[in-house]
TIPARO-886607 format. One record per residue (C-alpha): residue number from 1; x, y, z. Coordinates in pm, 1 decimal, padded with zeros to 6 digits. Layout:
BEGIN
+-----+----------+----------+----------+
|   k |        x |        y |        z |
+-----+----------+----------+----------+
| NUM |        X |        Y |        Z |
...
+-----+----------+----------+----------+
This chain:
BEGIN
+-----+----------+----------+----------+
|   k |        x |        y |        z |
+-----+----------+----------+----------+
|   1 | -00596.6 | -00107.2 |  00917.3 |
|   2 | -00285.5 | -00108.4 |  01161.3 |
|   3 |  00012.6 | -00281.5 |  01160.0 |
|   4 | -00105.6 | -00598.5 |  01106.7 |
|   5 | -00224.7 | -00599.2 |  00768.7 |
|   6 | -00540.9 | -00536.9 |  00587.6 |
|   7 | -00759.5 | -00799.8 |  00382.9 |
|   8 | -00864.2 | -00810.0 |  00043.9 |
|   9 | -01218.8 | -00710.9 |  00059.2 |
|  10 | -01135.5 | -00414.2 |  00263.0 |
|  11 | -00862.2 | -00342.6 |  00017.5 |
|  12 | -01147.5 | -00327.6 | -00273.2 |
|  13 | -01395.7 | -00161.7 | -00083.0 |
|  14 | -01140.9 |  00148.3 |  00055.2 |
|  15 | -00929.4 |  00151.5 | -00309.2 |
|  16 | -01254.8 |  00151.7 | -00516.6 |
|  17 | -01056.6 | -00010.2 | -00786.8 |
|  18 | -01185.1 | -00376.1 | -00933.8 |
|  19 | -01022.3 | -00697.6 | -00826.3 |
|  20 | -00784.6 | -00755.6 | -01133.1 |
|  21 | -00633.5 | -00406.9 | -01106.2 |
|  22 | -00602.6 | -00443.8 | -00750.8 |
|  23 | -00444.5 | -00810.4 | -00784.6 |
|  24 | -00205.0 | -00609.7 | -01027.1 |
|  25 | -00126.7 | -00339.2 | -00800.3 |
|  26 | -00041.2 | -00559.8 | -00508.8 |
|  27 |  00123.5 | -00799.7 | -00756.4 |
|  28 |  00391.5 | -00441.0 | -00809.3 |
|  29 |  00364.3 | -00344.3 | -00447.0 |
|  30 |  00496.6 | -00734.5 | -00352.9 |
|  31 |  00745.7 | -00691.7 | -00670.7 |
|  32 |  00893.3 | -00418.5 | -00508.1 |
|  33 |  00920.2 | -00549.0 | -00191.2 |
|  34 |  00696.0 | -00253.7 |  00001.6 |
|  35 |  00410.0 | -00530.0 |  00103.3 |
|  36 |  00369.7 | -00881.2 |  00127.2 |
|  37 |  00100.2 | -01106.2 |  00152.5 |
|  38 |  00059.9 | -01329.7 |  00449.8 |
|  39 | -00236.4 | -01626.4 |  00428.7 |
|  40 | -00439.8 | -01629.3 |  00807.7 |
|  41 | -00670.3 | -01863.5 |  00880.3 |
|  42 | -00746.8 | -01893.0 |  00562.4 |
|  43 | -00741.2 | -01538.9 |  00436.6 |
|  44 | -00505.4 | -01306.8 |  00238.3 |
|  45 | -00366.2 | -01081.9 |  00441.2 |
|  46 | -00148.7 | -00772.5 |  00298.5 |
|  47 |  00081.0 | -00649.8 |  00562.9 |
|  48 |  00342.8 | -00301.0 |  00469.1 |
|  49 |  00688.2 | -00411.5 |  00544.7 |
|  50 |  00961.6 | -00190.9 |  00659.4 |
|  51 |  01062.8 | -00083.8 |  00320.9 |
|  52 |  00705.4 |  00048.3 |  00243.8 |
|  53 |  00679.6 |  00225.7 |  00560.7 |
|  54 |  01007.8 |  00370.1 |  00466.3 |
|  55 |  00873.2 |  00444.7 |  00122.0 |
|  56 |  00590.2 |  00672.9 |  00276.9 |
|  57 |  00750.3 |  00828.0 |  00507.8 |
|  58 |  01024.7 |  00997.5 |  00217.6 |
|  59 |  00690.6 |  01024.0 | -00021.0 |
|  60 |  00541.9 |  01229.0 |  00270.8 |
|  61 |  00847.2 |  01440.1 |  00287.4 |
|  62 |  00888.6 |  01492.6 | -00089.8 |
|  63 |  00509.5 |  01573.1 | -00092.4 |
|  64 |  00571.6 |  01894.9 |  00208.2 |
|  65 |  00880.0 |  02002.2 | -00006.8 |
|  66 |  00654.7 |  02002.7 | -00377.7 |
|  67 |  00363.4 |  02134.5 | -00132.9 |
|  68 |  00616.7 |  02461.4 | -00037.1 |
|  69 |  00658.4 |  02563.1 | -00351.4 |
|  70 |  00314.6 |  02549.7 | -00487.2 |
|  71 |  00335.6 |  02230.6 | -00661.7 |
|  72 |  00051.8 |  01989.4 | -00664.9 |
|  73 |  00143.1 |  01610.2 | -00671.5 |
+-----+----------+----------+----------+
């Protein structure tokens, strides 16, 4: 959804997951400081912050390492 956050119905629709497990997902997410939730006219917004970007990026890299030695994550 770009850098300026995604909402929570898209969230459900592109996680598939229902909305308590997704509450308690972001509820970990915002815990650990990789997203937080902004309200927009009106809305709840859930915007990355630099720490998740950060977090992806090294997952991304850990995942090409595992990935060249025939390890499945």
């Amino acid at each position: 959804s770009g850098m300026g956050g995604v909402n929570l119905t898209s969230l459900l629709r592109k996680a598939n997951l229902s909305y308590g497990r997704l509450a308690n997902v972001a509820l970990k997410l915002m815990d650990a400081g990789l997203i937080e939730e902004q309200v927009l006219e009106g809305q709840r917004i859930y915007v990355i912050t630099s720490r998740g970007r950060d977090y992806l990026r090294r997952y991304q890299q850990f995942a090409e390492v595992a990935d060249s030695f025939g390890l499945k994550l």
